[in-house]
Structures are given as C-alpha cells and as structure tokens.
FIRO-817866 format. One record per residue: x, z, y of N, C-alpha, C in turn. Coordinates in steps of 0.02 Angstrom, whole numbers, plus 50000, padded with zeros to 5 digits. Example, Ala and Ser with C-alpha at 12.3 -4.5 7.8 and 13.67 -1.06 7.14 Angstrom:
FIRO-817866
506605039049716506155039049775506605039049835/506425035449888506845035749947506455039450002/
//
This chain:
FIRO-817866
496615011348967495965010649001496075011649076/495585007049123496005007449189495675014649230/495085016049194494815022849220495385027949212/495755028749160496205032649142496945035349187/496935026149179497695025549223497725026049312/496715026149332496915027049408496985035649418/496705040549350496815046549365497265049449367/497825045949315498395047349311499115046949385/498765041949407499065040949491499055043849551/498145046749531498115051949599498265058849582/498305061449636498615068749640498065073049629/498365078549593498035085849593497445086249628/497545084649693497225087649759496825080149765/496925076149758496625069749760496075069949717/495955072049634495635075549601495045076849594/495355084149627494735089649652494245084549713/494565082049739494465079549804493775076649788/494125071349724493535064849715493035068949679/493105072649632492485076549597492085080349655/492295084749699491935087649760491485082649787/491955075349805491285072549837490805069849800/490885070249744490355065249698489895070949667/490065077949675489535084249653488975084349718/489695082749798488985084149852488485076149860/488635071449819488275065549823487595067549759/487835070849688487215071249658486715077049702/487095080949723486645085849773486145083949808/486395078749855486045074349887485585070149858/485685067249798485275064249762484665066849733/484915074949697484315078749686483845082749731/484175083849813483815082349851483295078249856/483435069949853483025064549859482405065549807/482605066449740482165066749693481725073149695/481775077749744481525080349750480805080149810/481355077949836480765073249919480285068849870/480345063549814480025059149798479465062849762/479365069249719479135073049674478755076749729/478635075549777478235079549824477605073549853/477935069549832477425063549862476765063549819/476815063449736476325061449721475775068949737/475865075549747475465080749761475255078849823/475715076649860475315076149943475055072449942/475025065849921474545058949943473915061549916/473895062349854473765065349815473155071349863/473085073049863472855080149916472545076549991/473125073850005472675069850065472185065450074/472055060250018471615058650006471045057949983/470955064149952470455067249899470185074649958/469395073149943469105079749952469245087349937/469345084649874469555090649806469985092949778/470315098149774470885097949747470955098449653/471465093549648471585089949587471675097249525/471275095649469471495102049408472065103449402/472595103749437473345107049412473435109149445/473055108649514473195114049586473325121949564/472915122549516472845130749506473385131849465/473895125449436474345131049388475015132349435/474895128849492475565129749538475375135249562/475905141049547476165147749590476005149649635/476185143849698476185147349761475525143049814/475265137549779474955133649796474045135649774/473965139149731473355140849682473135145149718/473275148349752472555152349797472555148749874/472825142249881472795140349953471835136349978/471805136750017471225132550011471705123150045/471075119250033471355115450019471765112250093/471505114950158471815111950239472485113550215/472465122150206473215124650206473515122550160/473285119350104473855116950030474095111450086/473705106850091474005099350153474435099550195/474255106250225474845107750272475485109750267/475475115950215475865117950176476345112850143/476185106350113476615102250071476825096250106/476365095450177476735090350225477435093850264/477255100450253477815102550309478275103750245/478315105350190478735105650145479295099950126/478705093450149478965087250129479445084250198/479335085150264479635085550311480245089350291/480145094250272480825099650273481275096150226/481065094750166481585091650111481915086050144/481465081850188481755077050191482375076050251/482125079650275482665084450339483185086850327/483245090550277483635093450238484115088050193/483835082450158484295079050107484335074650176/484195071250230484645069250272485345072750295/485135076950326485785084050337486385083450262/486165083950231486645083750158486905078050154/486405071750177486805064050171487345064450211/487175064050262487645065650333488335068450319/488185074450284488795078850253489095075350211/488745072650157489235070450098489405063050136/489195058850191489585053450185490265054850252/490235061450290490615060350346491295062950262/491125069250228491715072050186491955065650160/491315060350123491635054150080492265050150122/492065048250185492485046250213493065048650237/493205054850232493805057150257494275056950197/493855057950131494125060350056494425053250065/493975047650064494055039750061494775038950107/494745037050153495295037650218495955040150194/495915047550204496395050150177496865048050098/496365048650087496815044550011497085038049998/496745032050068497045027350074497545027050098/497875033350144498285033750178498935033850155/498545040550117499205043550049499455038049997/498915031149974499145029749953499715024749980/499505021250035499785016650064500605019150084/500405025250105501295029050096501665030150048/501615030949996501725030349916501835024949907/501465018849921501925011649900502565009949954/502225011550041502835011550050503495014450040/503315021350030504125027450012504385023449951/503785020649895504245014449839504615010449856/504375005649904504735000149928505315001449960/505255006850000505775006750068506265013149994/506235013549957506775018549918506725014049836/506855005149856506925002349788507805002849802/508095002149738508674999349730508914992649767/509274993049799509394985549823509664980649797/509734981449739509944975549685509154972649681/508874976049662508004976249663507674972649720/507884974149781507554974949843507724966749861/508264964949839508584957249858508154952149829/508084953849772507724948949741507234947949705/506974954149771506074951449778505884947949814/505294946349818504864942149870504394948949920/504564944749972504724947150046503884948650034/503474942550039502794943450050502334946349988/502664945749943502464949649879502374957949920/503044961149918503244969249932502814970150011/502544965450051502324968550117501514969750082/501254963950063500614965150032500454969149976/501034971949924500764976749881500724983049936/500834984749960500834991250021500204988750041/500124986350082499464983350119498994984450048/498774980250006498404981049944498294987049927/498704993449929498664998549912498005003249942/497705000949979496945003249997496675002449953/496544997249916496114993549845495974998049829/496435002249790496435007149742495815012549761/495695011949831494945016149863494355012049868/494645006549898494135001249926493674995549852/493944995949799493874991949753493904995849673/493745003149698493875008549645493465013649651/494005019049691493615024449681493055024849720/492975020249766492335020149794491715017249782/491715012649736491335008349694490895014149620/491595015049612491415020549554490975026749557/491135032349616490945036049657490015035449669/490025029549691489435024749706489065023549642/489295021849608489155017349533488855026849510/489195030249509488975035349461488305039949506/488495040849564487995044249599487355042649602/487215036749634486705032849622486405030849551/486895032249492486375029549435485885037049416/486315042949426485965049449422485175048149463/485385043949526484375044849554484065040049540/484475036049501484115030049446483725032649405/484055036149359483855039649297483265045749320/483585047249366483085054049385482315050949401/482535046949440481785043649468481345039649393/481625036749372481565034649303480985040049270/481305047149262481165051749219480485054549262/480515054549346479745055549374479185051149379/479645043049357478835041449365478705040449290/479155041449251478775040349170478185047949163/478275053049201477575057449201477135056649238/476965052849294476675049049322476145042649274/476585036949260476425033449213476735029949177/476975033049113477305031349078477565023749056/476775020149042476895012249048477135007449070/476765010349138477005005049201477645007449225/477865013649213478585014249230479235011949168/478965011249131479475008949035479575000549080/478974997949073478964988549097479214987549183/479154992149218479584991449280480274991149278/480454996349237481134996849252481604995649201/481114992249127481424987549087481694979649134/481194978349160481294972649199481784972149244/481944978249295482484979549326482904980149283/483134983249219483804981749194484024977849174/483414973749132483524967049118483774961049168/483724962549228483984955349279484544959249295/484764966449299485324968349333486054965149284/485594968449210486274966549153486204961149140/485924955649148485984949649134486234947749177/486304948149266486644946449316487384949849308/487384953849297488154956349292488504953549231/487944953749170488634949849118488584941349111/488154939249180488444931549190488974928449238/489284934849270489664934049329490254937349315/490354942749278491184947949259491444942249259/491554938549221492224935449201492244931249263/491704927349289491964921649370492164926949416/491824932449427492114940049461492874939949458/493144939949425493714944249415494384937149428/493914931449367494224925949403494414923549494/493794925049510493874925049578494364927149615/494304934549598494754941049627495644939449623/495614938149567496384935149552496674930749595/496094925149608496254919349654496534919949720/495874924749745496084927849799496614934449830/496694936549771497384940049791498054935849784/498094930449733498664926149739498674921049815/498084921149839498054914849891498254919149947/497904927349958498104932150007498974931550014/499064931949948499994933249942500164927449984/500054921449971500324915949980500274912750071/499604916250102499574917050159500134921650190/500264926550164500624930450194501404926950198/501364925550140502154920250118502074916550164/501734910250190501824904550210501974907050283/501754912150311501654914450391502624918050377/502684922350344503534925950338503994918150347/503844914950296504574907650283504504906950369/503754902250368503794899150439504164903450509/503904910950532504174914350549505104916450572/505324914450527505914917350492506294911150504/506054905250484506254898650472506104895050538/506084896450595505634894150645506014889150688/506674890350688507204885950735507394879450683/507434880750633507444875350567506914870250566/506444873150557505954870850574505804864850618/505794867250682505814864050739506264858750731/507014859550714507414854750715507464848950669/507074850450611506964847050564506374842250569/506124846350616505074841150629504764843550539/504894850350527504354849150459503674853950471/503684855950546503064861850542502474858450532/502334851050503501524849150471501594854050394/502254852850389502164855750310502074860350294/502474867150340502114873050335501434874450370/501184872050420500334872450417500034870850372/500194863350345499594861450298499754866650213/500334869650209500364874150159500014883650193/500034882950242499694889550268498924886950256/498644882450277498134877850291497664879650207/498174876750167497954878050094497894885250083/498174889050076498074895750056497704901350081/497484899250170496914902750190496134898650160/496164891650165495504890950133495514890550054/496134894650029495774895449934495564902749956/495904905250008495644913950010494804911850035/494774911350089494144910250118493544909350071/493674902550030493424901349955493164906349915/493624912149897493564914649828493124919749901/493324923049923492764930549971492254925649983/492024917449999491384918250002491024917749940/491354916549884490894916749832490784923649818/491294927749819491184933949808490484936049851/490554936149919490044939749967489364935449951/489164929449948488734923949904488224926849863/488654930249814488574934449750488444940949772/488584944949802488374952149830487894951149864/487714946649896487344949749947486594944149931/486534941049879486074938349844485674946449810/486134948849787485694954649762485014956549767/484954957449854484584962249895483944955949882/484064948749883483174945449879483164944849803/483414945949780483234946749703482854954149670/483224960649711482624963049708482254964649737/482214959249795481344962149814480704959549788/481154953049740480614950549711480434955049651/481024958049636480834962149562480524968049591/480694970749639480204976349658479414974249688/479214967249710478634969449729478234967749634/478614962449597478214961149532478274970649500/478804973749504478634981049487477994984849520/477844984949579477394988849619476664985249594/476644977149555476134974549542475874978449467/476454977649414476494979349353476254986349364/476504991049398476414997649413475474999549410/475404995049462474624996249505474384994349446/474504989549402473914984749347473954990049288/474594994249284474484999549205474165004349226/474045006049277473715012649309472785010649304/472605006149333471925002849327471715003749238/472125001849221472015000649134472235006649097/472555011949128472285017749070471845022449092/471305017749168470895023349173471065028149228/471545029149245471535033149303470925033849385/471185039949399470475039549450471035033949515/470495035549565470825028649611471185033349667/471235040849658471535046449709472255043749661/472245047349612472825046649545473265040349557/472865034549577473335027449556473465025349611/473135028549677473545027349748474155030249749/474195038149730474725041949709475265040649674/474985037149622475575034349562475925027049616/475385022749665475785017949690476295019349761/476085025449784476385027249837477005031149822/476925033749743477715035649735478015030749701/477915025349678478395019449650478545014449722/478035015749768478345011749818478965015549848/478665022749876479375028449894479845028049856/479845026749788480345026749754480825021449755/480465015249743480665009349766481175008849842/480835012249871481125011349967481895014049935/481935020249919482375023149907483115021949831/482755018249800483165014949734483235009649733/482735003749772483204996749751483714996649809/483885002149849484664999449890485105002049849/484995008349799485505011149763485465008249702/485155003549674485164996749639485834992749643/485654990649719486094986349750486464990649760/486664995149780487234997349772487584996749704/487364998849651487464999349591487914991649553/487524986649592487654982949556488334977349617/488294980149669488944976449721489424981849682/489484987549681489924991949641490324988649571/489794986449528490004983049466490574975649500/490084972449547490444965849542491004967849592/490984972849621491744974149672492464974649634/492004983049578492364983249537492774978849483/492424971749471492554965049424493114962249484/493064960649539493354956549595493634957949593/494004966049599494634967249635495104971149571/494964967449514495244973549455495914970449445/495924964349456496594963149474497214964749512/496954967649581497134970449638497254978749609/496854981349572496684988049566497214988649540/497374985349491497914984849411498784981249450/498824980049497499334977649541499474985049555/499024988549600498974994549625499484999449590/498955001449541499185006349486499705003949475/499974998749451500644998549419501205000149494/501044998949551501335000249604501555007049598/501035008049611501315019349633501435021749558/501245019049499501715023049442502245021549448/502475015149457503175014349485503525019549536/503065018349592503505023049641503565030849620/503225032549577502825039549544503535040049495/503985036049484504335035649406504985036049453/505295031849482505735031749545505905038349582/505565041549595505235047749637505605053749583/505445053549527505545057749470506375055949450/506445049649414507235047149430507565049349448/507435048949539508025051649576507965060349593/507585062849592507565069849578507945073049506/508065067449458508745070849417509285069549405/509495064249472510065063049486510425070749528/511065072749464511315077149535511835074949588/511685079549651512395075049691512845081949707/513395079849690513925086649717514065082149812/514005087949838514355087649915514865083749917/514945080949960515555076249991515495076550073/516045079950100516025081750168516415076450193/516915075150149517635073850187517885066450141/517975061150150518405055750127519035056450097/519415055850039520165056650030520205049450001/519845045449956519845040649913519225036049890/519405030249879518815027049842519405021749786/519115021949722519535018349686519235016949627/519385011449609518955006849555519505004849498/519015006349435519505003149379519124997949350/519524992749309519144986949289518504985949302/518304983049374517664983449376517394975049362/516904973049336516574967649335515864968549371/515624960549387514854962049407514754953749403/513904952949365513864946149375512924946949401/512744943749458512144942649456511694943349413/511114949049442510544946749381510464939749367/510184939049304509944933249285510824925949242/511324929549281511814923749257512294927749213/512714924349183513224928449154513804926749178/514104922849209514654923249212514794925749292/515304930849266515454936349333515794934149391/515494936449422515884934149489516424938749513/516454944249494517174950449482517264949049433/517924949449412517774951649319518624954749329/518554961649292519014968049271519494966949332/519104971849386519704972649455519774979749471/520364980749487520724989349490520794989349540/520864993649582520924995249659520925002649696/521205002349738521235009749742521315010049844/520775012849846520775013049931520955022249944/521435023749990521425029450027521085030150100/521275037650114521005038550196521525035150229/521475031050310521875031350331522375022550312/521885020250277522115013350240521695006850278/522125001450301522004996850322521894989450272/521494989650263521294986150215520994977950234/521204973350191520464965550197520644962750140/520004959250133519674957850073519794950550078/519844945950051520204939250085519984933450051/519754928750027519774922949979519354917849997/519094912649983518634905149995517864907350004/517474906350040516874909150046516534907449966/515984911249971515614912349908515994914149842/516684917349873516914920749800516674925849784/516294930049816516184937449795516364940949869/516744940849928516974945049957516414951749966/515704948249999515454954650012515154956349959/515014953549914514924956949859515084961349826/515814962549833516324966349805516054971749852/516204971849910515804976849965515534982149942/514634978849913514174980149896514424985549830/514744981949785514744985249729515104992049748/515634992249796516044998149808515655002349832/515195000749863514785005649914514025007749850/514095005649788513655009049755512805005049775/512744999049806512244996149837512074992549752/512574990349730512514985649666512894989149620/512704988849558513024991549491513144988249445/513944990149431514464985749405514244984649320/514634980049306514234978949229514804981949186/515184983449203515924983949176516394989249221/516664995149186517254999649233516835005049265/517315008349316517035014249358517325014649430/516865017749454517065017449548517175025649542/517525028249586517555034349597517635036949661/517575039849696517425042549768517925048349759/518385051149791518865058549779518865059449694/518705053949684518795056349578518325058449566/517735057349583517075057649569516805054449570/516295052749499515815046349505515495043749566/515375039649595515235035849627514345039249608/514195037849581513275037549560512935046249574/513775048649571513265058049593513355059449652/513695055249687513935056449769513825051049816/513525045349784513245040749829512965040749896/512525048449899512015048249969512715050550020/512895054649998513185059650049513845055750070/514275050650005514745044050019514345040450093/513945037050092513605032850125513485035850197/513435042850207513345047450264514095045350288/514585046350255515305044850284515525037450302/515155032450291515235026150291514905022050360/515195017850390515135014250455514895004850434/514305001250425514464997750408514274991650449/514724985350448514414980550491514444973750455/513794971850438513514966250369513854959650426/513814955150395513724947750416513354947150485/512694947650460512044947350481511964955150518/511984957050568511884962350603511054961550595/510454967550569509804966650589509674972350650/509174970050679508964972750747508274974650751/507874978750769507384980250789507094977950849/506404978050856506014976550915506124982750962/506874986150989506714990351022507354989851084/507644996451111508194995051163508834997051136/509184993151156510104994851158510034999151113/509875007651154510085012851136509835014651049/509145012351053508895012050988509135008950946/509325003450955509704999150897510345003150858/510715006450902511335009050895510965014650858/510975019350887510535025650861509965023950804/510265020450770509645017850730509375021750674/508715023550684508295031350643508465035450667/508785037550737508845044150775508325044050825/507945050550805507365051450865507555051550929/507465050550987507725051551065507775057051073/507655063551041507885072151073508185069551015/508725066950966509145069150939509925065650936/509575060450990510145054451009510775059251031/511465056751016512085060551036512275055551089/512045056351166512275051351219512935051251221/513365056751217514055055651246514495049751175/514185051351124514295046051059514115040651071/513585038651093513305034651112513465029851163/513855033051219514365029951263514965031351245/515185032151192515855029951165516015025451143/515295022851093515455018251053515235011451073/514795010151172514595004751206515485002851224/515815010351254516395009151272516855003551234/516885005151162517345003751138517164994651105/516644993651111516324986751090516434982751152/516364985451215516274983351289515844976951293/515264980951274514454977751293514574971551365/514354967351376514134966051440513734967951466/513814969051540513364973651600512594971851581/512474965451573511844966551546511434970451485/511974972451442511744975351377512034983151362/512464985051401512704990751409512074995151449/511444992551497511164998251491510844997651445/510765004751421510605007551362509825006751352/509285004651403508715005551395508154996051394/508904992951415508474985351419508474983351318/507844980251316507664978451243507894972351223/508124971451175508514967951149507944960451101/507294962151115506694956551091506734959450997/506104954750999506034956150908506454952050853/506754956550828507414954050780507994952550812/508224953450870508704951650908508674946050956/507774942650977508144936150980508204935151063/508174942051082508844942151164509234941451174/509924942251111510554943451121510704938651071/511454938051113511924928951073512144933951005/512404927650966512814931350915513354935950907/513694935250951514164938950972513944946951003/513314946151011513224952451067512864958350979/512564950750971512244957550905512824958650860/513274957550858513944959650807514264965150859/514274964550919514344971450937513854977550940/513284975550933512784981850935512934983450871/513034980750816513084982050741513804987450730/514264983650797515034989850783514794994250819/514264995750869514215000650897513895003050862/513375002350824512885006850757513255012250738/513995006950716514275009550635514755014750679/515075013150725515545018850764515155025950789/514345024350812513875030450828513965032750782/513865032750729514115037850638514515040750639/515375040950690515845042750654516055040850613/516195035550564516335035250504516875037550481/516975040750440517645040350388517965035850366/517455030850322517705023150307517345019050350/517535014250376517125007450430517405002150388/516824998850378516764991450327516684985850378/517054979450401516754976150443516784969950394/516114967250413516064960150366516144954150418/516694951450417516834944650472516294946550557/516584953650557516404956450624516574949950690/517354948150697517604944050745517484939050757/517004935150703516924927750686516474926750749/515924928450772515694925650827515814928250880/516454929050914516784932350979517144928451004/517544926851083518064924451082518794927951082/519304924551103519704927551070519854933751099/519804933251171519954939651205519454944351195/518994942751175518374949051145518774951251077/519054945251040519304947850965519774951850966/520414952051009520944955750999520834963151032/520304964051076519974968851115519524975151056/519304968851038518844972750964519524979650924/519804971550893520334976050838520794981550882/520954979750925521374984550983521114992750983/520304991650986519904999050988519714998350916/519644995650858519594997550793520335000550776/520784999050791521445000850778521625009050817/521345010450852521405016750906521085021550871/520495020850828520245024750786520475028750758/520275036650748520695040450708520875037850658/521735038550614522175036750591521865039650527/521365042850499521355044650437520665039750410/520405034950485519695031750447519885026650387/519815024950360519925019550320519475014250329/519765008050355519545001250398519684996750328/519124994150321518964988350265518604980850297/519114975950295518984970750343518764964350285/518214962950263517854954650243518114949250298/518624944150274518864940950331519234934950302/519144929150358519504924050345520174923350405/520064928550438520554924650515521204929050501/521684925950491522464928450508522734932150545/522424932750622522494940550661522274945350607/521694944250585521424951450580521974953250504/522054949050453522284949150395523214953650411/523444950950475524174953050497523984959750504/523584962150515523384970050561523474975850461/523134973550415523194976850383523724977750310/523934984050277524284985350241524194983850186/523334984150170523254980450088522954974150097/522974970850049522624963150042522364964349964/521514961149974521244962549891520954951949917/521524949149871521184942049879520874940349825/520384938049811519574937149772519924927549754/520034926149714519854919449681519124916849635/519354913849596518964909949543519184914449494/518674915749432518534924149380519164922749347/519694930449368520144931449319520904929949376/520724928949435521464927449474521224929449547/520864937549550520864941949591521564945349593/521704946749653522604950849666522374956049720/522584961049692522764966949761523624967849783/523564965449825524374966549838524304973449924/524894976249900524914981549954524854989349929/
//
C-alpha cells in the first residue's frame, strides 16, 4: 500500500514531524467550527427583540440581559476568530518549514544514492533519468504528504460542519451535502484513471526533456558539424509540448473545481432556505440557519476544493510518488549495505595481485578478461598494452575494485580487495582517458573536493611544477570554463596528472596520459613521472613505444584466452 511504503521512507523525526502538523491543522479546524457554532446564537440575538428559549439553559449567558448577551457573543465571536487566524498563521508558517525541510532531506537522500551508486551501476544508467529522480524527489512532499495532510485536515471540518448544521436543520443539511458528495465522488471516480494516466505521461515527457537538452548539450560540436540540430529541437520540441499537454489538462481539471462548486453551493444555500420555510421555522431561526450554511459554505467549499485538487494531485503524481519511494528505499538499502561492509586499514602499499580473474559486461557473456593472474608490487613499472577495445582500461577498472570480476580474486597486501577498497583508493593517483573538469579554477580542479582552508599549496605547486602548466594555466586562480572547454587537450591531461600527483599516490595509473602532448611535452612528462619516489608503483594504459621501453612489466591484453604478462 503506497500509504504504507511512504512511512516506511521517512524518518523518525520526519514522523513526529508530519503528525504534529496535522494535530495543529485539526486545532485550527476546531477552532473554525467553533467560530461557525457562534453564528447561529448571534444572528440569532441580533435580529430578534427577544431572546430565544434556550438562552436560559446557557451558563454564562442566562442571567445576561439581552444588549449585554449581543455584546458579549459579538466580542466572543471576534475573539475566536482572531484567535483561529493566529493558529492558521502558526500551523501554515510550521507546515511549511515541516514541508521544506523534508523536501530537502529528501532531495539529499536521492542524491547521497546517486552520487554513492556502484559504478558498474552508475555507467549504465541514463544520465537524464538519475538527474531527474533527485529533482522528482520533492514529489514525495509536493504530490503526497501534502495533499494528504490537506485531504485529512480539511475532511475533519467537513464532517464537523456537517454534524452543526444537521442540529440546525437536519433536512436541508442531509440533501445539501448529499449533493456535494455526490458531484465530488462522481468527479473524482471519472477522472483517477485519466489522472494518473496523465501523470505518467508527464513524468516520462519531463524525463525526456531533460534527455534531449543533456545529448544536445554534450553532443554540441557533433552536432554542429553534422548540420543535425533540426533534429534535436524538433525532438526537444516534442517532449516539452507532450509535458505542457498533460499539466494543462491536469490544471484544466483542478481548477474547474472552484465553478462547479459555486454552483453546488448556491443550489445548497437554496435547498437549505426551502427546508427551513417547510418545517415551519420562525423567520429569526431560518435567517440563522441561512447565515450559518452561508458561513459555513464561505469557509468549506475552499476546503472542498481543497479536498478534492488533493485527490486528483494525489492520482497525477502517483507515478512520480512510486518512482520516489522506490528511490530512497534504494538509497535507504545501499546506506545499510555499506555500513556492513568491514574495512581493515591500509596505510601503506606493498602489493596488488590478481588470480584468474575474468569479467564480461553486464548484459553479454562472453568475457572480455577471461582467467588472468598478475601480480603488481611497490615500486613496479608497469603497461598494459594491446589493440584498442580489448579491455585495457577495463582491466584498470576491475583492479581498482570500480567493477567486479565474475571469476578469481584481487588482493591488495593479501587482502581482499572488497574490505580495503576505500582506504586502497586513498593511496591511488588516477588519470582516465577523458580527464573531467569542473566549472571552476586551476587550483580547484587539481585540489579536487579540497575546501580552500584545506588546500596543501606547497603540493599544489609541486605537482603544476612537475606537469609544467603553461604560463597561462599555471596561475592557479584563472578558470578553466564549464567542463573544460578553456583548455586544449593536452592541457586538461595535465591538470588530470596534476590531480593525481596532488594525492601523493602510492600507485599512479595513467590511461594514454601522453597521447595528446607533443613530443617534447611527452618525454618531459615521463622524465618527472620517472623521478617519482622509487617505491610508487606507475601503471601505464598505452599504445606508444617510448612509454612501453620505460617499463619492467608488460600485461598485453589480446582476443579471450591470449592475454600475457611478461616481466
């Protein structure tokens, strides 16, 4: 049940949270019903000479004469109403913070999921899928607990009001507000299912907006060179107007509500006035009885409408809601996972070494490793060598515990690989293919996730030293544009060796580091990779023959089954 499963998601404190505000909303409510229960005595009183036969069984009211009863219950009625404003006020500034806050929390919860998936996981997802379940993760307030919240509060001054004017007049209040239920539940159970249909639509078309803007983005020099950007507009083109589509039918449908009942409320205030005439009432009595179904009215057909945008929000976005939930139980399950993973310490590097290891892509079977032994020390000059798309960085990946082998064991100092992974990775320097870059400066890129009071400058100018930045990019504070696209290829393969050298590493992995340098940048490179303390262990992804002469082992990668480590 999805009531079940959104309780199960929020926290303890999230909880209490939502029950607190929905105790100070009936508060407020029985406030209201209390303001309304004062109306029919005062009108009542004010318009009559005389005071009515029940005057005398009220308490505090039965010896008043009749100026001071008037006065007495106008200023009473002022006060209540003064008062359940003050309480509104309260319960909607708390609603909103309760609201807010929990969108916050949740939206951090999908991200701490995302940004702590597995990266076997993380590869082969969709980009615009994982940005929008984060984003979506408001729903879970906006299309839930706030609807609900709403939905329940408001039916309490449904019912309540209900229950004051059936002593009033029983009749005309049974056929009023039969009539109101009758168009509410017949409007709601002709729309759930196009509701929800809707909702679906528009969260797949949201996705797909987001998709079409990432490719184009991303794809943008391709693009251009190709002449296909009609095709990604007129596919962006499509997916904002199916969104557009489904929210205006949605909003169409909500906000029709409000003239639907005003027609049902003024035929109520008619029905009202006509049962009151007909059982006889005096004409003090049936002004009274109409001045509290109108007050009542002022005050219940918005929480009507509330009631019933609540239902169809709740129908719209249950798709979204149910995306949600399965989101953060995920990240909720992940979270738990790795809290019983143990890790023993690893300070220091001596070894990394693999026995028969295999690995084949999700989804295929035939391996792209299959049963390879290997054995790396400290202090070992290493490259990885064979025809592109054999596996090289793949193999990488699997050593470094990024991907998990289908077959064999990795071991770190003779320790599993899987209990010492974090603290392995702390010792590790790495520089991908693809260097990624931030929208920020030099210094940040390098220092990358180090706050500025925790940046190590003199590290920091060790490792510009040893890359030998050009004067333009060596100061440390000019920005490098969003995603890199200030600096040539060559320049972001050195910010990437300067990353991995700011670490210290123990082991430094370079993946076809040299490939976009020239040569006197290349032999300059290896010259200061080679100067490196003598115990790092240098692991080179490579096709070029300098770099292959420089090292002691060779692991060459073929076609499955005629991998060689020689050295």
């Amino acid at each position: 049940m999805l009531v079940l499963r959104v309780i199960r998601v929020l926290t303890l404190r999230q909880r209490w949270g939502s029950v607190l505000v929905l105790f100070a909303s009936l508060l407020g409510n029985l406030l209201e019903l209390f303001g309304l229960a004062l109306l029919v005595p005062t009108v009542t009183i004010l318009i009559s000479d005389q005071l009515p036969p029940w005057f005398d069984e009220v308490p505090l009211l039965g010896s008043m004469e009749i100026d001071s009863a008037r006065s007495w219950l106008v200023l009473t009625l002022v006060a209540v109403f003064i008062a359940k404003n003050v309480v509104a006020w309260a319960v909607m500034t708390a609603s909103l913070r309760f609201m807010t806050g929990t969108a916050a929390a949740l939206r951090e919860t999908a991200f701490v999921a995302r940004a702590s998936e597995e990266f076997e996981h993380f590869v082969s997802g969709n980009q615009a899928e994982r940005i929008r379940g984060v984003e979506n993760s408001v729903a879970l307030v906006t299309h839930f607990l706030s609807p609900v919240m709403t939905l329940v509060a408001d039916s309490i001054l449904f019912v309540g009001t209900a229950v004051l004017l059936l002593a009033v007049n029983p009749f005309g209040t049974m056929t009023s507000f039969l009539l109101l239920l009758v168009v509410a539940g017949l409007g709601t159970r002709l729309t759930a299912a196009r509701l929800e249909q809707w909702g679906e639509r528009r969260r797949l078309a949201d996705q797909e907006v987001l998709a079409t803007m990432n490719e184009t983005f991303q794809s943008y020099k391709e693009i251009l060179l190709n002449d296909v950007r009609d095709f990604f507009v007129e596919r962006h083109r499509r997916a904002v107007h199916e969104m557009q589509g489904q929210v205006f039918r949605y909003s169409v449908l909500s906000g029709s509500n409000r003239f639907i009942l005003e027609v049902v409320g003024v035929l109520v205030v008619v029905v009202f006035a006509g049962a009151g005439a007909v059982s006889g009432s005096s004409i003090a009595e049936n002004t009274a009885g109409v001045a509290l179904i109108g007050g009542a009215l002022i005050r219940t057909l918005p929480a009507v409408n509330r009631v019933l945008t609540s239902l169809q929000t709740l129908r719209f976005g249950t798709t979204t809601v149910v995306s949600v939930i399965t989101e953060v139980e995920r990240a909720r399950h992940s979270i738990r996972n790795d809290s019983h993973i143990s890790s023993s310490r690893l300070d220091r590097f001596e070894s990394l070494e693999a026995r028969g290891i295999s690995y084949s892509f999700p989804g295929t079977t035939t391996p792209i490793i299959s049963q390879l032994s290997l054995e790396f020390r400290s202090g070992d000059r290493v490259a990885i060598v064979g025809p592109s798309g054999v596996g090289k960085s793949t193999l990488v990946e699997v050593l470094l515990g990024l991907r998990s082998q289908s077959a064999g064991s990795i071991r770190v100092n003779g320790r599993e690989l899987t209990q010492v992974r974090s603290d392995f990775w702390r010792l590790v320097g790495y520089v991908p293919q693809y260097v990624a870059l931030i929208d920020g400066s030099v210094r940040e890129n390098i220092a990358l996730g180090v706050s500025p009071a925790d940046v190590n400058v003199e590290r920091l100018r060790r490792a510009l030293e040893i890359v030998d930045l050009p004067d333009d990019l060596s100061e440390m504070h000019r920005t490098v544009g969003d995603s890199g696209t200030s600096v040539s290829g060559g320049q972001r393969q050195r910010i990437g060796l300067a990353r991995a050298l700011y670490r210290s590493p123990q082991v430094l992995i370079l993946d076809e580091t040299t490939s976009n340098v020239d040569q006197v940048t290349k032999q300059s490179l290896l010259d200061s990779v080679e100067d490196l303390d003598s115990s790092v262990l240098i692991i080179h992804v490579t096709h070029d023959p300098e770099v292959i002469r420089r090292c002691s082992k060779i692991v060459e990668l073929g076609s499955a089954g005629t991998d060689v480590v020689r050295g």
